[in-house]
C-alpha positions as CSV (number, residue, x, y, z in Angstrom):
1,X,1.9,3.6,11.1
2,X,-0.3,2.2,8.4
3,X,-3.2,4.0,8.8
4,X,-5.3,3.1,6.0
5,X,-5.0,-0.5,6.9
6,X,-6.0,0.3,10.2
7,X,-9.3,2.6,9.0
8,X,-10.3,-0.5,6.3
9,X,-10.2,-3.3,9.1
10,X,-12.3,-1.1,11.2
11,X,-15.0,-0.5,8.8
12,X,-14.8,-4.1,8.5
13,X,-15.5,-4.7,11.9
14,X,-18.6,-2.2,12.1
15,X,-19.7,-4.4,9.4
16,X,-19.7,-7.3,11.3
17,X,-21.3,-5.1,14.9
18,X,-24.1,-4.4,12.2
19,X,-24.4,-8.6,11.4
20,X,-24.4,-9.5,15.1
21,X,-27.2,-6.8,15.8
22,X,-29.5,-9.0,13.3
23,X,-29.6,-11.5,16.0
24,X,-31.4,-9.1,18.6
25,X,-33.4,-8.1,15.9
26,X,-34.5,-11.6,15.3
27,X,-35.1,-12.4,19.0
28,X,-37.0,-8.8,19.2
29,X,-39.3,-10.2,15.9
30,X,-39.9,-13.7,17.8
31,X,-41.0,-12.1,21.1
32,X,-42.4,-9.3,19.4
33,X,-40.9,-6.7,21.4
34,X,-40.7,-3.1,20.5
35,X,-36.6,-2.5,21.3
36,X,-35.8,-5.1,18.1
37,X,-36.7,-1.5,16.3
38,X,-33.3,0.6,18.0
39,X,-31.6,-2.7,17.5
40,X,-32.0,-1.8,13.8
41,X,-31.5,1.3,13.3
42,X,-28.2,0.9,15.7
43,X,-27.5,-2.1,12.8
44,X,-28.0,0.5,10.2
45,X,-25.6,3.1,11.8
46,X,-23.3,0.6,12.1
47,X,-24.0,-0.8,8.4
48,X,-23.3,2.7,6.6
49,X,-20.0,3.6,7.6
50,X,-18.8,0.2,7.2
51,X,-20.0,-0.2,3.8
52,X,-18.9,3.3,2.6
53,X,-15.6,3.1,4.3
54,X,-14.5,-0.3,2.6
55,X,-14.7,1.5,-0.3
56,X,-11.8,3.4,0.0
57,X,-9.5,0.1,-0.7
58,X,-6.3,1.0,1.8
59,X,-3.1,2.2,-0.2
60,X,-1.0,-1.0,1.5
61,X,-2.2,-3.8,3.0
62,X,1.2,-4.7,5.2
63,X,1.2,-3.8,8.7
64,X,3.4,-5.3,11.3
65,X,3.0,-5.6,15.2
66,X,2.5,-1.5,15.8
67,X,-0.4,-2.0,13.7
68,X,-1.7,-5.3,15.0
69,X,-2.0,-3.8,18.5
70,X,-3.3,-0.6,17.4
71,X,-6.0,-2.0,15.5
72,X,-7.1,-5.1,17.7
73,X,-7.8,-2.4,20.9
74,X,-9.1,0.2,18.3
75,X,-11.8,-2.8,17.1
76,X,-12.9,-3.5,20.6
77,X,-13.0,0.3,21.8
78,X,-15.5,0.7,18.7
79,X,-17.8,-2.8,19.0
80,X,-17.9,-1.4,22.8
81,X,-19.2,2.0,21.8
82,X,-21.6,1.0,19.2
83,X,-22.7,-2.2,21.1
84,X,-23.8,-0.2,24.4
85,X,-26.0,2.0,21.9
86,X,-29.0,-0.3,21.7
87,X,-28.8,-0.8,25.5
88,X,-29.1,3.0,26.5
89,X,-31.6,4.2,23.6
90,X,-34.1,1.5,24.7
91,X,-33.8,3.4,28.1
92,X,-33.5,0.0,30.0
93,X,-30.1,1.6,31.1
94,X,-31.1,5.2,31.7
95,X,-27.2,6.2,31.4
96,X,-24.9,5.7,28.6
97,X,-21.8,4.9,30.8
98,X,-23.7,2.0,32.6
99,X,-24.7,0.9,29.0
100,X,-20.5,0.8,28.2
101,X,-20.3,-1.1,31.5
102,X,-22.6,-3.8,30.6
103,X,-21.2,-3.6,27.3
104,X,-17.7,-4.1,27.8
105,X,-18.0,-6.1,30.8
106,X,-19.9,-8.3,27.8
107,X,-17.4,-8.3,25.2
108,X,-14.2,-9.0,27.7
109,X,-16.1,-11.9,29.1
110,X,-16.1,-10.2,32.4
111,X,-19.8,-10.7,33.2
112,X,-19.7,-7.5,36.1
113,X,-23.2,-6.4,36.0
114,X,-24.5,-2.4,37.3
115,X,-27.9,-4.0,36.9
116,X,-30.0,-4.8,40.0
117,X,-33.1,-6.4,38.4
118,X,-31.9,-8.6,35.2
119,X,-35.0,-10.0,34.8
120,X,-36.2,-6.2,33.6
121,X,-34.8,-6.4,30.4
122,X,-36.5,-7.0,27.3
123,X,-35.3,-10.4,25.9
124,X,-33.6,-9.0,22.9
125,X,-31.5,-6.9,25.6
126,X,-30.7,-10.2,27.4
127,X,-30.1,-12.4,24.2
128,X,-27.3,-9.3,23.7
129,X,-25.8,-9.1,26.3
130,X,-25.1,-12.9,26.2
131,X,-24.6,-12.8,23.1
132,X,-21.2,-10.4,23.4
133,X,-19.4,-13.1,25.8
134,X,-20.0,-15.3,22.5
135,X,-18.5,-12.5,20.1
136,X,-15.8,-11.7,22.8
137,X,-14.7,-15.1,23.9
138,X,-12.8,-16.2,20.8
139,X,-12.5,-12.9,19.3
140,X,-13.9,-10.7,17.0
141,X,-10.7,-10.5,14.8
142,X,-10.3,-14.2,14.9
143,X,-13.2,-14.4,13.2
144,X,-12.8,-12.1,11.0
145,X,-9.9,-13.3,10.1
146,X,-11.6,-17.1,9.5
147,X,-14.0,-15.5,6.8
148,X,-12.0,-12.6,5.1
149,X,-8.3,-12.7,3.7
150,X,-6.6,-9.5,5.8
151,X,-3.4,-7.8,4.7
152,X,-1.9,-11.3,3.1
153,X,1.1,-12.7,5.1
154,X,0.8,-9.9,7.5
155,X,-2.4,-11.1,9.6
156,X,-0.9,-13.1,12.2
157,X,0.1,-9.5,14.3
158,X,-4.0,-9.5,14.5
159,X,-3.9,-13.0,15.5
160,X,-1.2,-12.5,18.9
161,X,-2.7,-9.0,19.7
162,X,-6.3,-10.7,20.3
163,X,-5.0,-14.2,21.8
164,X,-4.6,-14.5,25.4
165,X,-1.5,-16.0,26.7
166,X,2.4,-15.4,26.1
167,X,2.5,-17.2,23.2
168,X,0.2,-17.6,20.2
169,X,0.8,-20.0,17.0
170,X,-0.6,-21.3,14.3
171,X,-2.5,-24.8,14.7
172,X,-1.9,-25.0,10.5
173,X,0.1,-23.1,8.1
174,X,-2.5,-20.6,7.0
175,X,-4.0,-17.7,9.8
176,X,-6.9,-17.9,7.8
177,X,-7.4,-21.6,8.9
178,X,-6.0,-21.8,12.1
179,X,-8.9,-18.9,12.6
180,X,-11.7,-21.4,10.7
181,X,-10.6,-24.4,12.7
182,X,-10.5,-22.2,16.3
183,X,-14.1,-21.3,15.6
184,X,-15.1,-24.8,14.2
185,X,-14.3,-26.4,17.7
186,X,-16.0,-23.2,19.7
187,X,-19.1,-24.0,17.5
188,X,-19.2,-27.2,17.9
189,X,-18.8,-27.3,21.9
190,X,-21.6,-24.3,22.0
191,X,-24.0,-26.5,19.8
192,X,-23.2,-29.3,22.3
193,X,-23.7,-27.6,25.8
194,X,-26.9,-26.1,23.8
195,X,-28.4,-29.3,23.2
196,X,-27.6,-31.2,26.9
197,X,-29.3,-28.0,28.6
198,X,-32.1,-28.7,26.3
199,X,-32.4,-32.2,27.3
200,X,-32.1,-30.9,31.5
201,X,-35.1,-29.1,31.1
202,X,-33.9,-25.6,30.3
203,X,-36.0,-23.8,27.5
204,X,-34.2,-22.6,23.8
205,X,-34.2,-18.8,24.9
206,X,-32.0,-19.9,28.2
207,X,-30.4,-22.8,26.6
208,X,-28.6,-20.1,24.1
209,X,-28.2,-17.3,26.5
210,X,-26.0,-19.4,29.2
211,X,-24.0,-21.4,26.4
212,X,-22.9,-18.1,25.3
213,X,-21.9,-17.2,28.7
214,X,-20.3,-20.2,29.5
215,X,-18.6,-20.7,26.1
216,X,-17.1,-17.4,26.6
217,X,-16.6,-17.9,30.1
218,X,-18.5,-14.8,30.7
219,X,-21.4,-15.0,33.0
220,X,-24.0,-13.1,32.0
221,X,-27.0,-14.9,33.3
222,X,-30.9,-14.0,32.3
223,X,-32.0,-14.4,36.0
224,X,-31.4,-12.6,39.1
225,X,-30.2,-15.8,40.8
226,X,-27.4,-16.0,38.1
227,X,-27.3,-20.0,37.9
228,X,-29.1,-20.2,41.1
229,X,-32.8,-21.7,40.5
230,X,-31.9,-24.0,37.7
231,X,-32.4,-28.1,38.6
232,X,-28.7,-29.8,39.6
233,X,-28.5,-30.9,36.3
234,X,-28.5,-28.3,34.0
235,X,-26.1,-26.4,37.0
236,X,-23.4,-29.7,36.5
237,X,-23.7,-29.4,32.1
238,X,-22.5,-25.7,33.2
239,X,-19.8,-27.0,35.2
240,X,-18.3,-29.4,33.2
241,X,-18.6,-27.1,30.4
242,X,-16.9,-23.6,31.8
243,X,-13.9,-26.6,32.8
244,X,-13.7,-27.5,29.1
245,X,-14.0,-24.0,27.8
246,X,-10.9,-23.1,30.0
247,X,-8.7,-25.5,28.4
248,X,-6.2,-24.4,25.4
249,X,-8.2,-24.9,22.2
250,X,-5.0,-26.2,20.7
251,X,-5.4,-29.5,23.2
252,X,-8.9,-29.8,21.4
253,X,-7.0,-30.0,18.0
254,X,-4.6,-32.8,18.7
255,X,-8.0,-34.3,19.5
256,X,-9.6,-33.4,16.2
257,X,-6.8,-34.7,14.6
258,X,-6.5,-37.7,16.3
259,X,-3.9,-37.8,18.0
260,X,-5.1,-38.3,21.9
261,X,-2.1,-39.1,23.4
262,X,-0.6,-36.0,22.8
263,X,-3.4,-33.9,24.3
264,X,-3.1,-36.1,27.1
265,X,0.1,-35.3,28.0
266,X,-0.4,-31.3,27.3
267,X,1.5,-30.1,30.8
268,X,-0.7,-26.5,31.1
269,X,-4.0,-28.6,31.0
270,X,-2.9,-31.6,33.5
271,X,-1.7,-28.1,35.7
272,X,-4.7,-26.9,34.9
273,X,-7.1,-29.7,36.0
274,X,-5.3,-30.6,39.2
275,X,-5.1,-26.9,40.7
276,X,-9.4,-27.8,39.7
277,X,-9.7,-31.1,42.0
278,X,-7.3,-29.8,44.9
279,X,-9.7,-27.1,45.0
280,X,-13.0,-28.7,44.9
281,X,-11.2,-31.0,47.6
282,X,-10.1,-28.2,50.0
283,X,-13.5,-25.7,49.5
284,X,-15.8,-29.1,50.0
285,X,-14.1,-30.0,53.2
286,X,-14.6,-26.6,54.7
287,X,-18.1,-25.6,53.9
288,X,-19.4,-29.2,54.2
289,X,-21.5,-27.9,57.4
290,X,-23.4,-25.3,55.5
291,X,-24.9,-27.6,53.5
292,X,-26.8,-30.7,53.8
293,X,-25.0,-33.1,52.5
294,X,-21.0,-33.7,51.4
295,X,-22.3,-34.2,48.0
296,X,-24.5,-30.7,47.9
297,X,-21.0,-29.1,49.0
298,X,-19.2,-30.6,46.3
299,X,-21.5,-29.9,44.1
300,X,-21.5,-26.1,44.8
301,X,-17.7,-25.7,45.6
302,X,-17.0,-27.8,41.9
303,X,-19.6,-25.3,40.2
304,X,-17.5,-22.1,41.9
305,X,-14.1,-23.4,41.7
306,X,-15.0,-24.4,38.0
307,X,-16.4,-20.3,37.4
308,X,-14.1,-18.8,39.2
309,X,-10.9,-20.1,38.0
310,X,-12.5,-20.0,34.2
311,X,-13.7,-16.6,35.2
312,X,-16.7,-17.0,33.9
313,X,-18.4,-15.9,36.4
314,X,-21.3,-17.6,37.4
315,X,-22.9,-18.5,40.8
316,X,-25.2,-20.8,42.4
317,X,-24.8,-19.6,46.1
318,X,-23.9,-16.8,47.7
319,X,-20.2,-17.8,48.2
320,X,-19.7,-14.5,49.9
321,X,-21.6,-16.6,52.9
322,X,-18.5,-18.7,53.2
323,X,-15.7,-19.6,55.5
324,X,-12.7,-16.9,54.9
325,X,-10.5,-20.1,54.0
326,X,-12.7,-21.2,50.7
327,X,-12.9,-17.6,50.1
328,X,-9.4,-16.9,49.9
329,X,-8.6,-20.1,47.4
330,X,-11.4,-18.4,45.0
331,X,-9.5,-15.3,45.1
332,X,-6.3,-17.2,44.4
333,X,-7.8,-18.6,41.5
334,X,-9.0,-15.2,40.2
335,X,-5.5,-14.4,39.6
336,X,-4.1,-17.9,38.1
337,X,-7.3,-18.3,35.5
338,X,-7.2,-20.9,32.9
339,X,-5.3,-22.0,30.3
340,X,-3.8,-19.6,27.6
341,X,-5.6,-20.3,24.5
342,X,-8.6,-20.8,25.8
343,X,-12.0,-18.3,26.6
344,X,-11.0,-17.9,30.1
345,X,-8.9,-15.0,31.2
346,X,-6.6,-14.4,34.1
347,X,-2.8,-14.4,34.1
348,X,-2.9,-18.0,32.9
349,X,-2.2,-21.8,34.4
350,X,1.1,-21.4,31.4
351,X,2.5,-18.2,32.5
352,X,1.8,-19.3,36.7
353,X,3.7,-22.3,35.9
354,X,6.7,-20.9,33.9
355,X,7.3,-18.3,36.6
356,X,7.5,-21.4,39.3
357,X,10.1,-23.3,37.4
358,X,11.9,-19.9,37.3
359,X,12.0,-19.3,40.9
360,X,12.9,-22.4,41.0
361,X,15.7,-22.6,38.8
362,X,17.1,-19.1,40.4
363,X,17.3,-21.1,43.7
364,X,19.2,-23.8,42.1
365,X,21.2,-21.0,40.6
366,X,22.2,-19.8,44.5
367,X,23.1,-23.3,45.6
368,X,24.8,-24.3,42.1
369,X,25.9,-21.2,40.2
370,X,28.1,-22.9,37.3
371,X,25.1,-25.5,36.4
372,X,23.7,-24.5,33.5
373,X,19.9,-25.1,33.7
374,X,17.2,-24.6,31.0
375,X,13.5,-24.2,31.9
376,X,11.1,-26.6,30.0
377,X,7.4,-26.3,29.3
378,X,5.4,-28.4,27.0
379,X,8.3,-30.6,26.2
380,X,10.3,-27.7,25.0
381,X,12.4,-25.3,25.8
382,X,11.1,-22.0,27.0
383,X,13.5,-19.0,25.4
384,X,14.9,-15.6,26.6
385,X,12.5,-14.0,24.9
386,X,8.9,-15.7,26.4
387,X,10.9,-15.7,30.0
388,X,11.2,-11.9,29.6
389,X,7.7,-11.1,28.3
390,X,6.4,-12.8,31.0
391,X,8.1,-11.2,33.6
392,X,7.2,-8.1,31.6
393,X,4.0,-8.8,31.8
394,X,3.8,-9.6,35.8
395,X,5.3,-6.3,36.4
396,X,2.6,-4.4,34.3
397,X,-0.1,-6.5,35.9
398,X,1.3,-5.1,39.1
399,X,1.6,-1.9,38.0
400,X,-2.3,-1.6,36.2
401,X,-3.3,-3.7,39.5
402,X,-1.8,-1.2,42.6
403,X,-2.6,2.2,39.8
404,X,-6.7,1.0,39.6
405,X,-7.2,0.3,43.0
406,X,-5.9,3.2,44.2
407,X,-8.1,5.4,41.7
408,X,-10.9,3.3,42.9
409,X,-10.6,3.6,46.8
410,X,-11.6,7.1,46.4
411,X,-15.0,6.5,46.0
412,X,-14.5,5.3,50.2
413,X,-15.9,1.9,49.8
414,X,-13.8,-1.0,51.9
415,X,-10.4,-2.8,51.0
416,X,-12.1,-6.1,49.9
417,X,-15.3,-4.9,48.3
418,X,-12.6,-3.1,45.8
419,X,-9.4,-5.3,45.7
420,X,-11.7,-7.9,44.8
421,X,-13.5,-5.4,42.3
422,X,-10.2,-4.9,40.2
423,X,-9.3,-8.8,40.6
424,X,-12.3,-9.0,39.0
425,X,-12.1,-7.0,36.2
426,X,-8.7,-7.1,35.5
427,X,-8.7,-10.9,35.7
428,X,-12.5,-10.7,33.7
429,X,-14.0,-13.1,36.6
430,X,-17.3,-10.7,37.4
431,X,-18.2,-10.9,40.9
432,X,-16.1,-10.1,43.7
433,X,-16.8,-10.3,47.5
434,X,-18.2,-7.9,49.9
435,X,-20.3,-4.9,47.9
436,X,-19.4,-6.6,45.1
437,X,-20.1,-10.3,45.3
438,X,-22.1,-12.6,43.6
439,X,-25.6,-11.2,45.7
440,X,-24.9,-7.5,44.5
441,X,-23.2,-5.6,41.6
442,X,-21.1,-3.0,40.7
443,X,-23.7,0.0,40.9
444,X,-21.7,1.2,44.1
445,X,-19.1,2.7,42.2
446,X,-19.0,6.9,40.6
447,X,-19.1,7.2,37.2
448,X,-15.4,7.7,36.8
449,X,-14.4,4.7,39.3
450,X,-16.4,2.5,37.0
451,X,-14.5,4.0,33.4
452,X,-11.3,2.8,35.7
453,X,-12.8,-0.8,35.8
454,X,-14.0,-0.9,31.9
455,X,-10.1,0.4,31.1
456,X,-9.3,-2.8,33.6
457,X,-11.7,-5.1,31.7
458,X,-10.7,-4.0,28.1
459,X,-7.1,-4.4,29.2
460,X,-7.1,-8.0,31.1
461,X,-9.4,-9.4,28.0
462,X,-6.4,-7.5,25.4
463,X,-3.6,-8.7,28.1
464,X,-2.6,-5.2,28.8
465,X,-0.3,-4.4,26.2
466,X,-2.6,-3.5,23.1
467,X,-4.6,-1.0,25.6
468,X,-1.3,0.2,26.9
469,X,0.3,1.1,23.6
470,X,-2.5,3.4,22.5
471,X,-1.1,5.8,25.6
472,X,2.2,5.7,24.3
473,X,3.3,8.7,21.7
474,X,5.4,7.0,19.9
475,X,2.5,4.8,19.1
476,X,1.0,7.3,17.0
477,X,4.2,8.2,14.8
478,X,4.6,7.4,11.3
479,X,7.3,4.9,10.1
């Protein structure tokens, strides 16, 4: 284990905690608001170590996957700890775990709230808290990793540790500007969705706040009606948005470099959109009598589908009020998510779809045992190797899944207030049904069922192996 590569990139990352603290600040100096002044001295505690610790140049900058792992779960345990600071010693979250909560819930782009009143917060509290479904959604490493030069040849372990999905490449040659060009397109699509909620209507303050959300597919809202009492418009800019924010960034570069047939034909994304319509479809027809119109239901059930297969989170009913059937397809779609390569979380639409074509081709196996059948996705050949991550992968779900809800039934709540709490968490959706749906938050749990759910949230945004390799010994050892 390198650990001197592992101490420099995380001084480097306080660093950059101390330069996304300077936003709050900002917003704290506009509104004139008394927090901005823990905001900066939280930027200052974050800005000394990080300065002094970069010093100490490390004695070899090659690290392979070990390390990757090790130090992509290590950056987000810290930006966690130092980022729920500010929150706590403001005292608008009287306890420090609630603060981590909100914090991490915030930086997976899980968007599960322990606050009842929202609208209590100081903007530059809000502004944050949006603001870390921004830092979380591409990832704070990828960003790093699009302004500094890390550990040479070495930094594409940092890359595949952070990046959901089973598979990660590079869209050019260089880490450094595959990194630049990810977070090129995730500016550009923020700056857009900014600008059309400005034309709805919406003012600059909530304009910023919900882009963030949505472009991290978080759900952090700055109202206690989430999405709720904003004009149809700005509600269907949201929609369209969380869909396009769910879709692999790598479709948006065949775009960018023109070639549009190709990102047409991308098989995860056409997966992707048509689960999308055939739910709309099925959720419309069965809540069309709740609302006043067939176009009011499809407006709401395409809003819901679009959040809760994106898991980002937000809500403009109470869709705990539905019929069980639309219920049941939103808690489906917790567990399918979007694409790989995208902001969304979930398993993913690539990894859903693999393991089909693999049941499938088992059962062609039974009927046909000498025919000699490869599994295709994307065009290509899907080898031994992706196959058995993937199942890997299902069976730790499973495992992290069963193991959390368990823990958490202790607190006594019902079955479906907290299946639905660690679907969404693990899955980083945000609201779940019953005592935990869209109209309440996750307040009802102890203190140690909720550190179950931030282990849950950390690991689903991390895709449980980064977090699951820091409780393994031979982790720690040195080479």
């Amino acid at each position: 284990m390198n650990y001197s590569i592992i101490r420099y990139i995380l001084c480097r990352v306080l660093e950059f905690q101390a330069l996304f603290l300077a936003l709050p600040c900002g917003a704290a100096l506009i509104y004139r608001e008394k927090e901005g002044w823990t905001y900066g001295a939280v930027l200052a505690a974050c800005l000394l170590p990080g300065v002094l610790g970069k010093m100490k140049k490390p004695k070899s900058t090659v690290f392979y996957a070990r390390e990757g792992f090790v130090t992509v779960s290590l950056s987000w345990i810290v930006l966690s700890l130092t980022g729920a600071l500010p929150l706590y010693l403001t005292g608008e979250i009287s306890s420090y775990t609630e603060a981590l909560f909100e914090t991490i819930s915030g930086l997976t782009t899980t968007g599960a709230s322990i606050l009842k009143d929202v609208e209590a917060l100081s903007r530059c509290s809000l502004f944050w808290r949006s603001f870390t479904h921004w830092i979380g959604g591409m990832g704070v490493l990828v960003l790093i990793l699009a302004v500094l030069p890390l550990a040479g040849g070495y930094n594409m372990h940092l890359m595949r540790a952070e990046s959901p999905g089973p598979t990660v490449g590079k869209l050019v040659p260089r880490v450094k500007n595959t990194a630049r060009n990810l977070y090129k397109m995730y500016v550009v699509l923020t700056v857009v969705q900014i600008v059309l909620l400005l034309i709805t209507g919406m003012s600059l303050f909530e304009s910023l706040t919900l882009s963030f959300g949505t472009a991290g597919t978080g759900g952090f809202g700055v109202l206690n009606s989430s999405i709720g009492d904003y004009s149809m418009a700005s509600q269907a800019v949201i929609t369209i948005f969380m869909i396009l924010f769910g879709i692999n960034f790598g479709v948006y570069y065949l775009i960018w470099t023109r070639k549009p047939l190709q990102a047409l034909r991308h098989e995860e994304m056409r997966c992707y959109l048509g689960l999308i319509l055939a739910a709309i479809l099925l959720i419309t027809i069965n809540i069309k009598g709740g609302f006043n119109s067939v176009l009011d239901a499809f407006h709401h059930a395409a809003f819901q589908v679009a959040s809760i297969i994106t898991t980002t989170g937000y809500s403009t009913t109470d869709f705990n009020q539905w019929p069980e059937f639309s219920k049941v397809i939103l808690v489906l779609l917790m567990f399918a998510g979007a694409c790989a390569g995208s902001t969304g979380g979930g398993i993913k639409i690539s990894r859903v779809v693999i393991m089909m074509k693999l049941v499938k081709n088992e059962l062609s196996y039974l009927i046909h045992p000498k025919r000699v059948r490869q599994i295709h996705f994307e065009k290509r050949v899907v080898n031994k190797d992706i196959l058995r991550s993937i199942c890997v992968f299902f069976i730790a779900y499973a495992f992290v899944f069963a193991l959390s809800l368990l823990l958490i039934s202790l607190d006594g709540l019902d079955f479906t207030t907290n299946f639905t709490a660690v679907a969404a968490t693990l899955n980083n959706i945000g609201p779940g049904l019953e005592q935990v749906g869209p109209a309440a938050n996750f307040a009802v749990y102890s203190q140690p069922a909720k550190y179950v759910l931030m282990f849950d949230m950390l690991a689903g945004r991390l895709e449980l192996f980064p977090i699951l390799l820091l409780l393994a010994p031979s982790t720690w050892k040195r080479r």
